[in-house]
C-alpha positions as CSV (number, residue, x, y, z in Angstrom):
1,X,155.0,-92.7,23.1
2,X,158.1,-90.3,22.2
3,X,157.6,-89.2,18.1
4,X,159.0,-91.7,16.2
5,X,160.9,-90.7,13.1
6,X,160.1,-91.2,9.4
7,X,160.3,-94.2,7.5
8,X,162.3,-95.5,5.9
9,X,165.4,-94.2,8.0
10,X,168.8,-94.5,7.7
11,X,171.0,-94.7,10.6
12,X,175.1,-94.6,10.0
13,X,177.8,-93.3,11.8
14,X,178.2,-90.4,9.8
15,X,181.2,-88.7,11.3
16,X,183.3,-91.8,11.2
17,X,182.8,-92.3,7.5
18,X,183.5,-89.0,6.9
19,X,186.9,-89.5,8.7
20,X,187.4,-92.9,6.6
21,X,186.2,-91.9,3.2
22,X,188.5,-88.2,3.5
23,X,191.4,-90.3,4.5
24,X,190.6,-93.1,2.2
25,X,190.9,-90.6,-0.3
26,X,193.8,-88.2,0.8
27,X,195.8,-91.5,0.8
28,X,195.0,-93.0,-2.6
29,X,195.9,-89.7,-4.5
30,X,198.7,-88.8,-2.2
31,X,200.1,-92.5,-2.6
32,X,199.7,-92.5,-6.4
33,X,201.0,-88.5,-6.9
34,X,204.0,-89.4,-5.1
35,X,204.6,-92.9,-7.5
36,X,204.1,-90.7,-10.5
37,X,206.4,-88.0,-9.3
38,X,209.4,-90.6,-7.6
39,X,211.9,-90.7,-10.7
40,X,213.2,-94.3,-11.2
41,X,211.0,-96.3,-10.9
42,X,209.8,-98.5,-13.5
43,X,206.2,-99.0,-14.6
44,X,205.4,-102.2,-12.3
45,X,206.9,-100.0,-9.2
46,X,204.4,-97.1,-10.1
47,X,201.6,-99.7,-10.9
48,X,202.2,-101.5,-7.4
49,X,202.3,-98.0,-5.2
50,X,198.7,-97.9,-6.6
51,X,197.6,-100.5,-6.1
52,X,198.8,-100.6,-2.5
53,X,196.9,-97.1,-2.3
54,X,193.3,-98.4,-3.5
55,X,193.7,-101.2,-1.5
56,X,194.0,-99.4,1.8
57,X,191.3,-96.8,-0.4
58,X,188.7,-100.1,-0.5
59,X,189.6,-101.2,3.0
60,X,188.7,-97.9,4.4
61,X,185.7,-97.8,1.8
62,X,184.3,-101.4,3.7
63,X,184.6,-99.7,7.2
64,X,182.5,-97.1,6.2
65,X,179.9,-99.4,4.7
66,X,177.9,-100.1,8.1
67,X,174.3,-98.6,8.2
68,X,170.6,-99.5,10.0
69,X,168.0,-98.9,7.3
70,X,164.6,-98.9,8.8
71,X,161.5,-99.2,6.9
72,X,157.5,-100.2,6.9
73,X,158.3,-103.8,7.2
74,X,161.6,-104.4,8.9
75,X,165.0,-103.2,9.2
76,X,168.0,-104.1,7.2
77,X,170.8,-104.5,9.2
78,X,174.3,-103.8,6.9
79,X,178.4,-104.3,8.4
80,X,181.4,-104.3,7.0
81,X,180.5,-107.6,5.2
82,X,177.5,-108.6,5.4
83,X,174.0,-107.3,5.6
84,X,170.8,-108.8,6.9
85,X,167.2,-108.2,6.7
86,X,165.2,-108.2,9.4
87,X,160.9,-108.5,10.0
88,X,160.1,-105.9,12.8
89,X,159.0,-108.7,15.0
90,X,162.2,-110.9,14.8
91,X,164.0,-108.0,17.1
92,X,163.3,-108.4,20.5
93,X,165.4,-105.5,21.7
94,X,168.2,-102.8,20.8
95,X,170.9,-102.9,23.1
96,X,173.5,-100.0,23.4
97,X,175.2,-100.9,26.7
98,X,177.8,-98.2,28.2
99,X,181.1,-99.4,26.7
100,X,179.4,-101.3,24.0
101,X,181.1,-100.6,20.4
102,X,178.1,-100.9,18.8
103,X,174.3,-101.5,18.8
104,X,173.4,-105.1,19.6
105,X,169.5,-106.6,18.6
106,X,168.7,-109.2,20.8
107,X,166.1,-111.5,18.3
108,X,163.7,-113.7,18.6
109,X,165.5,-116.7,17.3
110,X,168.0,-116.3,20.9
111,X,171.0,-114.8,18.5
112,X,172.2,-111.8,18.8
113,X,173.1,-109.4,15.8
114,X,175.8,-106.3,15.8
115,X,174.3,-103.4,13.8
116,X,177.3,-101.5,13.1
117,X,175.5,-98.6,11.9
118,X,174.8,-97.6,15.0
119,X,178.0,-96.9,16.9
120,X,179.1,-94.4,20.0
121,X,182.9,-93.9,18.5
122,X,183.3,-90.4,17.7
123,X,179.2,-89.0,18.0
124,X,178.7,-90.4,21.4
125,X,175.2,-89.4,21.8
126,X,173.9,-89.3,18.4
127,X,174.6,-93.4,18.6
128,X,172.2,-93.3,21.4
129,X,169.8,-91.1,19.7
130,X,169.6,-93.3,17.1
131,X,169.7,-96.7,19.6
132,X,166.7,-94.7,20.9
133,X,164.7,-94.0,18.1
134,X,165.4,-98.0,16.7
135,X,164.6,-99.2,20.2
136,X,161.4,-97.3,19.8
137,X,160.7,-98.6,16.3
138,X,161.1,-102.1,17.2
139,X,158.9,-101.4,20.2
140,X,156.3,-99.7,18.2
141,X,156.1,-101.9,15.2
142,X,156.8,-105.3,16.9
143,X,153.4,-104.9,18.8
144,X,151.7,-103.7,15.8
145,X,152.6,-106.5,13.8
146,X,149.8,-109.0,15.6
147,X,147.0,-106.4,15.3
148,X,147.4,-106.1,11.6
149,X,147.4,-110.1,11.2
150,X,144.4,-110.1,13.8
151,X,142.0,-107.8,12.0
């Protein structure tokens, strides 16, 4: 059985938000410095170049969202949207397929759930580190699960 890491753990794609929450950021104050600075234009102008700018700003703040939290009694899986929580039994397997965006968990219900937090993009093989370490998790803990219920 490879070592298992830590619970709880937190799997994101850490480079990309980097990337998204620096240009998130370099955006909204560029946008805004230069409606401030631009002579002639009247309040509502100014007020709608920043607006624009924290828009794009939250945009780039939902993409970034995405993480796998794994604890002692399941994983909670949240995207750009959504988030779900998970019993370690309900995942049946962690798929990270060669071309794949993202981590897929096949579960137990016959669905199958993206887990954005774990994505190949710009850390190729830290996404399948972590796919690794999940997969092994799920593996771990899903055939734990009866022995504790057993006893």
């Amino acid at each position: 059985m490879p070592d298992l890491p830590s619970l709880p753990v937190t799997f994101r794609p850490g480079r990309t938000r980097v990337v998204l929450l620096t240009v998130g950021l370099a955006t909204f104050v560029s946008i805004t410095t230069i409606a401030m600075l631009l002579e002639g234009l009247s309040a509502g102008e100014r007020l709608s170049f920043v607006f624009t700018a924290a828009l794009f700003a939250a945009v780039l703040l939902l993409l970034a969202r995405p993480k796998v939290v794994a604890d002692e009694s399941g994983v909670t899986v949240v995207n750009i949207t959504s988030h779900r929580r998970l019993d370690w039994a309900e995942i049946i397997q962690v798929n990270l397929r060669p071309g794949d965006p993202w981590v897929f968990l096949n579960l137990s219900d016959g669905t199958s759930l993206p887990a954005l937090g774990i994505q190949p993009g710009i850390a190729k093989q830290r996404a399948i580190q972590d796919a690794r370490a999940l997969r092994d998790l799920a593996e771990a803990r899903s055939t734990a699960e009866p022995e504790r219920h057993q006893g």
